[in-house]
C-alpha positions as CSV (number, residue, x, y, z in Angstrom):
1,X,-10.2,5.7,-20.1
2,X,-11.5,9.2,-20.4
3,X,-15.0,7.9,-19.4
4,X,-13.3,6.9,-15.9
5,X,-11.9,10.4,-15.8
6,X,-14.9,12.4,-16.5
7,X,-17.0,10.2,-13.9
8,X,-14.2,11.0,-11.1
9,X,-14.1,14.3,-11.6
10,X,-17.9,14.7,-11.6
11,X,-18.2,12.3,-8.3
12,X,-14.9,14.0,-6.4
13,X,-15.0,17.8,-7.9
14,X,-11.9,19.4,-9.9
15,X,-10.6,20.4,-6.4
16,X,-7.4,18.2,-5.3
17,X,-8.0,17.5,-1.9
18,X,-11.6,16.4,-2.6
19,X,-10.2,14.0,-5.5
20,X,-7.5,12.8,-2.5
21,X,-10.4,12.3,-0.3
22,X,-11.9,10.1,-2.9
23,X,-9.1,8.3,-3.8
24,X,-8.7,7.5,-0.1
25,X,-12.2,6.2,-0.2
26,X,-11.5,3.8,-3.0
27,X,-8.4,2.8,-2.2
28,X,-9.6,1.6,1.6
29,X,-13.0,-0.3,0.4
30,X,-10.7,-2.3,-1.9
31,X,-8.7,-3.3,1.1
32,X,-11.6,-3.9,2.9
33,X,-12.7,-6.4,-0.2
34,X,-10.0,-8.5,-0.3
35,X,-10.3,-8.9,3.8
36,X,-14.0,-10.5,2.6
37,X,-11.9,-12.7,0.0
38,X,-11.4,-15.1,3.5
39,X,-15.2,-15.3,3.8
40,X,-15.8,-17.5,0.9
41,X,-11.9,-18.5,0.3
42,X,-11.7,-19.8,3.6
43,X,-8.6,-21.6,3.4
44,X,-6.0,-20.0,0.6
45,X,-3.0,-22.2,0.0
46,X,0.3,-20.5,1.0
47,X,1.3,-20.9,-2.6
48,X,-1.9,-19.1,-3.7
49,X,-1.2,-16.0,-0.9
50,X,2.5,-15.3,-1.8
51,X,1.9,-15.5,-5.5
52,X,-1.0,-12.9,-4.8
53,X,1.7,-11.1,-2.6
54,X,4.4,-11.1,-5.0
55,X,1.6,-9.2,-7.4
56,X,1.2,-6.7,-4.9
57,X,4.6,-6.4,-4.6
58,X,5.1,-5.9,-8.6
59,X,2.4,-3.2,-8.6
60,X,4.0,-1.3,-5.8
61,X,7.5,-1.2,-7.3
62,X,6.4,-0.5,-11.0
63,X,3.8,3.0,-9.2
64,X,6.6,3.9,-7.4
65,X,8.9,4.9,-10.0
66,X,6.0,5.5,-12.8
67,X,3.3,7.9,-10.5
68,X,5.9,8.7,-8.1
69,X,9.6,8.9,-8.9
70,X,10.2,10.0,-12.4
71,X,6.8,12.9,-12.2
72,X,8.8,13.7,-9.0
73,X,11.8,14.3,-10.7
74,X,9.7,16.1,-13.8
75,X,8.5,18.5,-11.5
76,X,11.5,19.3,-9.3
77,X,15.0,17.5,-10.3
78,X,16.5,14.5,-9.0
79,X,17.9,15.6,-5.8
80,X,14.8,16.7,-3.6
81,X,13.3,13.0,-4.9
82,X,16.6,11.7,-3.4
83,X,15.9,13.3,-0.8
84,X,12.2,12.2,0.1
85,X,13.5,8.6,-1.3
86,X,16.0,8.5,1.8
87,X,13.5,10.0,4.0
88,X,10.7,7.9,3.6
89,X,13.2,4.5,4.0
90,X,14.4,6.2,7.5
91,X,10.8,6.9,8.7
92,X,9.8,3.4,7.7
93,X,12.8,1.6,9.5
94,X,12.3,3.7,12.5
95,X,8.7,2.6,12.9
96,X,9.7,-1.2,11.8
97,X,11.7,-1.6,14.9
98,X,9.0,-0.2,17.0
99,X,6.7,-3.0,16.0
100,X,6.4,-6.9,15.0
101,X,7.4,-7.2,11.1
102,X,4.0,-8.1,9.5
103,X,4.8,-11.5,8.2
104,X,5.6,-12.5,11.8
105,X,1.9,-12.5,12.3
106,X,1.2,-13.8,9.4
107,X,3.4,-16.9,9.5
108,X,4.2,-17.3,13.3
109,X,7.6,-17.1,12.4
110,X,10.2,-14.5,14.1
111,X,13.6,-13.2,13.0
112,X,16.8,-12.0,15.3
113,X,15.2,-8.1,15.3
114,X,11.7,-8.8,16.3
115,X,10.9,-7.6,19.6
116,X,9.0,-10.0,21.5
117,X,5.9,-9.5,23.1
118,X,3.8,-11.0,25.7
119,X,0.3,-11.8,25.8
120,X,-3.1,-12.2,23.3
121,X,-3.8,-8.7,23.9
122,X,-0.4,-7.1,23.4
123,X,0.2,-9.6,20.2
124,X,-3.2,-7.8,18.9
125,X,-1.8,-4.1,19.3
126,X,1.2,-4.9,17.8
127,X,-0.8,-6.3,14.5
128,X,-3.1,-3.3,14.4
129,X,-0.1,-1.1,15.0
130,X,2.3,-3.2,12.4
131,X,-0.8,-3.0,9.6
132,X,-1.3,0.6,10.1
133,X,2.5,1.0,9.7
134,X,2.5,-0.4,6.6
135,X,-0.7,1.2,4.9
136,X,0.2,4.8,5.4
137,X,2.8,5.4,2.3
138,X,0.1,3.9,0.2
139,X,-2.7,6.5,1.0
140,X,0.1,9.2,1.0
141,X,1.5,8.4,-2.2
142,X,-2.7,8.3,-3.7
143,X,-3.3,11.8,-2.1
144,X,0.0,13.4,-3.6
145,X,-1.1,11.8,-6.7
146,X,-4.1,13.9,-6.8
147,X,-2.5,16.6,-5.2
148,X,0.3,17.0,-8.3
149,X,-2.7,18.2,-10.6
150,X,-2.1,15.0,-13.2
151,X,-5.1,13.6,-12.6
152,X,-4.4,11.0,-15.2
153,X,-1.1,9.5,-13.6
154,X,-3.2,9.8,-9.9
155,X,-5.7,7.5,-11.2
156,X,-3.5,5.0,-12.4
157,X,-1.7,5.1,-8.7
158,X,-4.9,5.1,-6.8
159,X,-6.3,1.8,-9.1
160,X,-2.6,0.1,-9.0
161,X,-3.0,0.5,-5.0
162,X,-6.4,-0.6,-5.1
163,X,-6.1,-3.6,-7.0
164,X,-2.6,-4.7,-5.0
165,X,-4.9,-3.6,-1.7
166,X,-6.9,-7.2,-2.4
167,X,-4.3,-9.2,-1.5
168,X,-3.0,-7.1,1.2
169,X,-6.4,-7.2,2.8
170,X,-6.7,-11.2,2.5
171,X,-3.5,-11.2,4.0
172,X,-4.7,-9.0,7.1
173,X,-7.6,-11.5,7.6
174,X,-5.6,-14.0,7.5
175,X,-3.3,-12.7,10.1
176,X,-6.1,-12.2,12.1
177,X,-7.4,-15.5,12.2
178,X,-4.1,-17.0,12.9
179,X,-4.2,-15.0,16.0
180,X,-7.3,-16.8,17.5
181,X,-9.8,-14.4,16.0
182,X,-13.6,-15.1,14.6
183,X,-13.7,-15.4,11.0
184,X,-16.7,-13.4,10.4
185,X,-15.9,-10.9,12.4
186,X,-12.6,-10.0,12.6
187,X,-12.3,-10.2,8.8
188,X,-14.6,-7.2,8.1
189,X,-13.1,-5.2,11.3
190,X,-9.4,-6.0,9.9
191,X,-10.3,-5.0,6.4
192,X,-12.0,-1.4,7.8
193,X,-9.5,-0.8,10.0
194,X,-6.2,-1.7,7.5
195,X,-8.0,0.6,4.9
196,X,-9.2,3.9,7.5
197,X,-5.7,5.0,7.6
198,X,-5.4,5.6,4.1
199,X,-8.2,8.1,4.1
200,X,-6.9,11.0,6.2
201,X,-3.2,10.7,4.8
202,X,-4.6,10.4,1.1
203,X,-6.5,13.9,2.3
204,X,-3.2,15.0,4.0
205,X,-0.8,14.3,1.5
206,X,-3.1,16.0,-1.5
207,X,-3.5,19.4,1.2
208,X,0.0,19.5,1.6
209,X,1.7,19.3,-2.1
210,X,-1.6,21.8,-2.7
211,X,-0.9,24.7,-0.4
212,X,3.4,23.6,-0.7
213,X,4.1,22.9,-4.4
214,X,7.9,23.4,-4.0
215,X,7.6,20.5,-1.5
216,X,6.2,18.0,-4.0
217,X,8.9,16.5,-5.3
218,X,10.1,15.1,-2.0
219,X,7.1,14.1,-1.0
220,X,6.6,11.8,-4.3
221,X,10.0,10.6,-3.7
222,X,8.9,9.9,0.8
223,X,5.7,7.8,-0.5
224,X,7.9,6.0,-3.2
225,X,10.8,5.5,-0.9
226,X,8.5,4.4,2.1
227,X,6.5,1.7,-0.6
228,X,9.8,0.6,-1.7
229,X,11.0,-0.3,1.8
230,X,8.0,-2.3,2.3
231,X,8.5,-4.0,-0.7
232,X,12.2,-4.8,0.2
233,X,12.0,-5.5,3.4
234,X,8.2,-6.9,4.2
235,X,6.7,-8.5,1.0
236,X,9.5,-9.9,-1.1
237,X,11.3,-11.8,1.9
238,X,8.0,-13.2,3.0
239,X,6.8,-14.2,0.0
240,X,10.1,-16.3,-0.4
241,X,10.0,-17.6,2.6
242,X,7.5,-20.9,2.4
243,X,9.2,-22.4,-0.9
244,X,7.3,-20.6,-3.5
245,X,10.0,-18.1,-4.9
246,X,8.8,-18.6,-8.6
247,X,5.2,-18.5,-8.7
248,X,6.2,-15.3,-6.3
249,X,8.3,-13.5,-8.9
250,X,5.9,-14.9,-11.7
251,X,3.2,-12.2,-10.0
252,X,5.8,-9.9,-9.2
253,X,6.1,-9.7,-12.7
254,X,2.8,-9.9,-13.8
255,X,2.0,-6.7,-10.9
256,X,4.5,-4.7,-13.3
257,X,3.1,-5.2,-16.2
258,X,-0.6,-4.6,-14.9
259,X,0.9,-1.0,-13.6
260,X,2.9,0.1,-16.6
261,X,-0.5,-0.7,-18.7
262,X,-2.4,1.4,-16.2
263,X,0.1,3.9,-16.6
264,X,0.6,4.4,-19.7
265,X,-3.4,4.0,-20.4
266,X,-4.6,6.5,-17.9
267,X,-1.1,8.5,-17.6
């Protein structure tokens, strides 16, 4: 794994917001792949998409307390963590309720505390807006990574949201051509555009925990507390939702393990 270290740092610089800007990079194009999954996977089973789901979900939960949560706490104690924890799961609720939850697009499906909307081109907003949403911890939590100094642990966060991005992005496409959309298309757009976000707030998040060190701890625990509300309250519900709760957990499980071997490999 040292190989993979040494060619980083010669591609991205020693430099932490470069590295960030990097990791961004990566982290989007392998969102971007799994939206091209739908091209030649044209019709995944719902089985196949929340087992996939329930992986993403396993990697997510396993970073968050591995690259995020417990360095957080190693570099400034357990309150500030708290404290970004708490703050992340506000900032993510506030912007929940502003938009659609994703799996309503996904699945058609509402729930009591979705806000309606009206309209093809207000439905589209919404799913650009609900994606976006939902993609920033993830490039926040990757730039912080890099950000921190350990490259080691930022690489395994950047490859464990890079490899959970897949399914995310097949899930975008998806989305998309349940709304009406062209296959060819809309699956490349929705894969660029899922992934762009991720690029600036990987750069932000590595600037800020560079210039701010004493602020680093809480912003580990924001990006872990904001990925763990996505988990809770997004991915786990929806991948429970069709009847395939145990091939769901089964890659839940299998996401944590994939993370804690990346971890402890490349930590």
């Amino acid at each position: 794994m040292s190989l993979l270290s040494d060619l980083f740092v010669r591609i991205a610089g020693s430099n932490p917001v470069m590295q960030g800007l990097l990791g961004g990079i990566i982290i989007a194009s392998f969102n971007l792949l799994g939206a091209l999954v739908v091209l030649v996977w044209r019709n995944p089973s719902d089985r196949a998409l929340d087992s996939m789901l329930g992986f993403a979900a396993g990697v997510m939960l396993a970073a968050s307390f591995t690259s995020l949560i417990i360095p957080g706490i190693d570099a400034g104690g357990v309150v500030p963590v708290i404290v970004g924890i708490l703050l992340g799961v506000a900032v993510l609720d506030r912007a929940d309720r502003w938009v659609p939850h994703v799996h309503v697009l996904v699945t058609g499906r509402t729930r009591p505390d979705t806000p309606a909307t009206d309209g093809r081109t207000a439905s589209v907003m919404l799913f650009i807006v609900a994606i976006t949403i939902h993609n920033m911890p993830e490039g926040l939590a990757v730039g912080i990574g890099f950000g921190s100094g350990n490259l080691g642990d930022a690489l395994a966060l950047m490859l464990a949201i890079g490899i959970q991005n897949i399914p995310e992005g097949l899930a975008v496409s998806i989305a998309a051509i349940n709304a009406g959309f062209d296959r060819l298309f809309y699956a490349a757009l929705a894969g660029i555009r899922a992934g762009l976000v991720e690029i600036p707030l990987a750069v932000f998040g590595a600037i800020a925990v560079s210039v701010a060190t004493p602020i680093l701890p809480y912003a580990m625990g924001f990006a872990a507390g904001a990925m763990l509300f996505v988990i809770s309250d997004e991915i786990v519900p929806e991948t429970h939702a069709r009847g395939h709760e145990r091939v769901a957990t089964l890659g839940t499980m299998v996401g944590v393990v994939v993370m804690l071997y990346l971890d402890v490999t490349l930590g």
